[in-house]
C-alpha positions as CSV (number, residue, x, y, z in Angstrom):
1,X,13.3,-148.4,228.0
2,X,13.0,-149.4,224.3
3,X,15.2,-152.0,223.0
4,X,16.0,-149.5,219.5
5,X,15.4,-145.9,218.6
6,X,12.8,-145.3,216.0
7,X,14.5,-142.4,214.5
8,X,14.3,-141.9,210.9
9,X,18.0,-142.6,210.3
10,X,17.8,-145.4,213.2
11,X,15.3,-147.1,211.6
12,X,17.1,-147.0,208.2
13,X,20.3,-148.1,209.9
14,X,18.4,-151.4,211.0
15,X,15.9,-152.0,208.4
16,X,19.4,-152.5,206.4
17,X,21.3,-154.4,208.7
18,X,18.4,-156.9,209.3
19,X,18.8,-158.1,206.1
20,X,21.5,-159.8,206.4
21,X,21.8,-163.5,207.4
22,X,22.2,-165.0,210.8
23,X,24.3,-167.8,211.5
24,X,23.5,-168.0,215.1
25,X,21.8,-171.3,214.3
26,X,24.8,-172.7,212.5
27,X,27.0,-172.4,215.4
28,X,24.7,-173.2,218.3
29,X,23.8,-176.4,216.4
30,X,27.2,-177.2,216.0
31,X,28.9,-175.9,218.9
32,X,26.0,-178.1,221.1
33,X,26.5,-181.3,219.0
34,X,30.4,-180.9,219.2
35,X,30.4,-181.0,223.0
36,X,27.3,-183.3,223.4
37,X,29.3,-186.0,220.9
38,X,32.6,-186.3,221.6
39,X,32.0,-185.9,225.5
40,X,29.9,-188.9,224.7
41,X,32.6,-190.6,223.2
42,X,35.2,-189.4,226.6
43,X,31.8,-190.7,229.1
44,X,31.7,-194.2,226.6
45,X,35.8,-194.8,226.9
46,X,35.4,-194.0,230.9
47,X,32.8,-195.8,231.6
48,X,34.1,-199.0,229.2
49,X,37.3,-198.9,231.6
50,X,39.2,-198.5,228.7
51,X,43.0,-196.3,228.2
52,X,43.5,-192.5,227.9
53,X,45.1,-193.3,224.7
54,X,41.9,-194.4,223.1
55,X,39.8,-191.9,224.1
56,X,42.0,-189.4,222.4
57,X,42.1,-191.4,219.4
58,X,38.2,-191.8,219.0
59,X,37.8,-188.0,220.5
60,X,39.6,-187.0,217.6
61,X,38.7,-188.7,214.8
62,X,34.7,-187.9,216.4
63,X,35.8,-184.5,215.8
64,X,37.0,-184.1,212.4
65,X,35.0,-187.1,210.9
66,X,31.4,-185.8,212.8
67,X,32.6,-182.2,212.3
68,X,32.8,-182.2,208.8
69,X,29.7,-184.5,208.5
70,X,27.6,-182.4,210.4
71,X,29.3,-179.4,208.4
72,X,28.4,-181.0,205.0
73,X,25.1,-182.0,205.8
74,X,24.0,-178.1,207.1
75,X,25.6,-177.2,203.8
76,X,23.7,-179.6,202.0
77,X,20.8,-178.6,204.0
78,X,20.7,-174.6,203.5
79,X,21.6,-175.4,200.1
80,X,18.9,-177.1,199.0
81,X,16.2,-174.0,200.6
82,X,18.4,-171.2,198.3
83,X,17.7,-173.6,195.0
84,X,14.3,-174.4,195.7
85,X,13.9,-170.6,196.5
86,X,15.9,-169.8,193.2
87,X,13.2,-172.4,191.4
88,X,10.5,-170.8,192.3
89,X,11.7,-166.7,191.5
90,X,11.9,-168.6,187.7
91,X,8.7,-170.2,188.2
92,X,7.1,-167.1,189.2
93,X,9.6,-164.9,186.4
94,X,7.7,-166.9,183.8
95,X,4.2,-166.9,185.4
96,X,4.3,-162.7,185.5
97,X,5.6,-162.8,181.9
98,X,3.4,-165.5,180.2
99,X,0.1,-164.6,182.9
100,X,0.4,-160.9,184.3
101,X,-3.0,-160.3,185.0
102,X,-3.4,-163.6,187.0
103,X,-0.1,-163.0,189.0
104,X,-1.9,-159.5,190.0
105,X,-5.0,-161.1,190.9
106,X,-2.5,-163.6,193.7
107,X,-1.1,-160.0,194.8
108,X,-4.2,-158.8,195.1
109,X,-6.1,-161.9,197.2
110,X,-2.8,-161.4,199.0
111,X,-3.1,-157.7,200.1
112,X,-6.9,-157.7,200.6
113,X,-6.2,-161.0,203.2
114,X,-4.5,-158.3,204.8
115,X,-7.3,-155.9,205.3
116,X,-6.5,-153.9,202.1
117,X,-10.2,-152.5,200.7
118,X,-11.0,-150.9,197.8
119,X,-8.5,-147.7,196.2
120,X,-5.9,-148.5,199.1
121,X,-5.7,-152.1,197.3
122,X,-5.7,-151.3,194.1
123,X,-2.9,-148.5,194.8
124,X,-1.1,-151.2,196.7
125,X,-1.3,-153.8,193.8
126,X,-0.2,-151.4,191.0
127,X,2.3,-150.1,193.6
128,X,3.7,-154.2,194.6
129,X,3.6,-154.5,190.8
130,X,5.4,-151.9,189.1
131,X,8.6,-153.4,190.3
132,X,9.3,-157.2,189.1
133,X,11.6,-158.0,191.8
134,X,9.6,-156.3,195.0
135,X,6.1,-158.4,192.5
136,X,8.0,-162.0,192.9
137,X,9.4,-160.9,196.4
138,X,6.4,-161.0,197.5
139,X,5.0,-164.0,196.0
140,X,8.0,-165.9,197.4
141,X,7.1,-164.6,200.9
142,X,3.7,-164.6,201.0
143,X,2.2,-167.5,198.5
144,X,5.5,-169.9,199.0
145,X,6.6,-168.6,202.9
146,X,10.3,-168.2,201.9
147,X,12.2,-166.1,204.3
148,X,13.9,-163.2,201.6
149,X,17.4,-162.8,203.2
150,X,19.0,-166.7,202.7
151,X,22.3,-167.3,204.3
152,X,25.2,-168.6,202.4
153,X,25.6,-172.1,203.0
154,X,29.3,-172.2,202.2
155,X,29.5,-170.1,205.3
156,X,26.8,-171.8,207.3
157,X,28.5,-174.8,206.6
158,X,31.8,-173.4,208.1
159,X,30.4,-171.8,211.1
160,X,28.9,-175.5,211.7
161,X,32.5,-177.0,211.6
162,X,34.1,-174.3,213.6
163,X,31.5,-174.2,216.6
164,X,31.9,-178.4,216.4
165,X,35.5,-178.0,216.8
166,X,35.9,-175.1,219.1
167,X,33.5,-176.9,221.6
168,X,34.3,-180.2,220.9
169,X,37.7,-180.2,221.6
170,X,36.8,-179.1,225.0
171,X,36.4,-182.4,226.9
172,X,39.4,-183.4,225.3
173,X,41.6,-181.2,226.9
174,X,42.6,-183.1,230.2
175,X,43.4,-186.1,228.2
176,X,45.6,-184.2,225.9
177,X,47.7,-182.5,229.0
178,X,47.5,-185.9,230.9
179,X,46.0,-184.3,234.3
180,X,45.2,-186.4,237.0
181,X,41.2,-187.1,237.5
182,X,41.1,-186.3,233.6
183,X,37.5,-187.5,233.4
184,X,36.0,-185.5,236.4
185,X,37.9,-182.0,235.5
186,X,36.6,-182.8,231.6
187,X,33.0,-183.7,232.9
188,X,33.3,-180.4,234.4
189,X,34.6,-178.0,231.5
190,X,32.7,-179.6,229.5
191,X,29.1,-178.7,231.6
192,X,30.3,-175.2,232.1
193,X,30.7,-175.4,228.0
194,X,26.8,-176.8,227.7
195,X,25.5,-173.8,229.9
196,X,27.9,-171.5,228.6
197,X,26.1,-172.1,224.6
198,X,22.9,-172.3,226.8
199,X,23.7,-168.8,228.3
200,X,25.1,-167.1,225.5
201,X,21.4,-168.5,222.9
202,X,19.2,-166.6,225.2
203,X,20.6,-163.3,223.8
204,X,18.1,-164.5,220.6
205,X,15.2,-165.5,223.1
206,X,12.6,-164.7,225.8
207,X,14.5,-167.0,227.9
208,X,16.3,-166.4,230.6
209,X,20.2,-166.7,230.3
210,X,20.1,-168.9,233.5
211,X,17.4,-171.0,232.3
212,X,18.8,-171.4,229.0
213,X,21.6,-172.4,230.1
214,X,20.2,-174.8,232.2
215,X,18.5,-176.2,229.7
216,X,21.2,-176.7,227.3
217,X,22.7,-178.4,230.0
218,X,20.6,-180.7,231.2
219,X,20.4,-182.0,227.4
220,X,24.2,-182.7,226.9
221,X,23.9,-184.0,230.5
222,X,21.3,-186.5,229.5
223,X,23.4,-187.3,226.2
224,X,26.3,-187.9,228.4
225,X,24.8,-189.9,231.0
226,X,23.5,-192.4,228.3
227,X,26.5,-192.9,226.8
228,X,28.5,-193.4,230.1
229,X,26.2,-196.1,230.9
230,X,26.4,-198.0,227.5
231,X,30.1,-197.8,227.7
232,X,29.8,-199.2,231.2
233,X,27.3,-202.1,230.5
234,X,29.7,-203.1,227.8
235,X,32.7,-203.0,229.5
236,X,33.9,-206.2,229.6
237,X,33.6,-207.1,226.0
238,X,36.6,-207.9,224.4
């Protein structure tokens, strides 16, 4: 069984809706370094012998002080691609207008590295041409190797800060209630949270869900390990 149809009207359908931005990225990067820190900062408090009360006080401040770092930082970070991106559609504006006949020859080198031959290319290059936006499209994609659809990084930014909080306030939770063996039952929400973002990634891979999962967890296992361990060599500083 095919994973689409390749209908006329199907293919239409998808050709549009693959054009717009993913923030799958956003929210597995934050969602994975939510858990991953602030269960680091539960396994340091445990394992430094210290009070309930602190680990709620440094869980939470790790969430909204890391959150919005890590939020700003992806904003700062997709921002910078969509105005280098926006430099270079000017750049490439005033090369077309100033040097058209070179700018066909770079779609042209372009095309025929493609296999295009003889009236094909030329047909192809007056055809690429003809339209200034599809001509510096394709310079942008092809000479520079920007990717054409850009996500907003106001909401990349926000999809960062909302995975970091949603999964980050997981290994929290038992401290915030007050359950007995608070550390073992967050240890284990907090796992099932690693393979669950594990798990659910795989939908955008070859992997298999278990396997991504696994993974997933075995890094915020090894995160959490570490930290556990510095918080228990240090324990009896004062």
């Amino acid at each position: 069984m095919l994973e689409h149809s390749h209908d006329r009207e199907a293919i239409r359908a998808r050709l549009r809706d693959d054009r717009k931005p993913s923030y799958v990225r956003d929210f597995v990067y934050g969602g994975i370094d939510g858990a991953i820190t602030t269960f680091a900062v539960v396994a340091g408090v445990v394992g430094a012998e210290l009070s309930a009360k602190v680990i709620l006080i440094l869980g939470f401040a790790n969430l909204l002080a890391d959150g919005f770092s890590m939020a700003a930082a992806n904003y700062s970070g997709v921002k910078t691609v969509v105005d280098d991106m926006a430099r270079i559609r000017a750049i490439e504006e005033k090369h077309i207008r100033l040097e058209p006949d070179g700018e066909r020859e770079e779609v042209r080198q372009i095309l025929a590295a493609k296999g295009l031959t003889g009236e094909v290319l030329e047909g192809a290059v007056t055809g690429v041409t003809a339209d200034r936006k599809s001509w510096i499209d394709l310079m942008l994609a092809e000479e520079y190797g920007f990717a054409l659809v850009q996500p907003s990084p106001l909401k990349a930014g926000f999809v960062t800060f909302t995975a970091f909080i949603l999964c980050g306030a997981v290994p929290l939770l038992p401290f915030i209630f007050g359950v007995e063996d608070g550390f073992a039952i967050s240890s284990a929400m907090t796992a099932v949270t690693f393979f669950g973002i594990g798990a659910w990634k795989s939908h955008w891979s070859l992997a298999h869900w278990f396997r991504s999962g696994l993974e997933t967890f075995a890094i915020g296992g090894g995160a959490a390990v570490l930290a556990f361990g510095v918080g228990y060599l240090l324990r009896g500083i004062s």
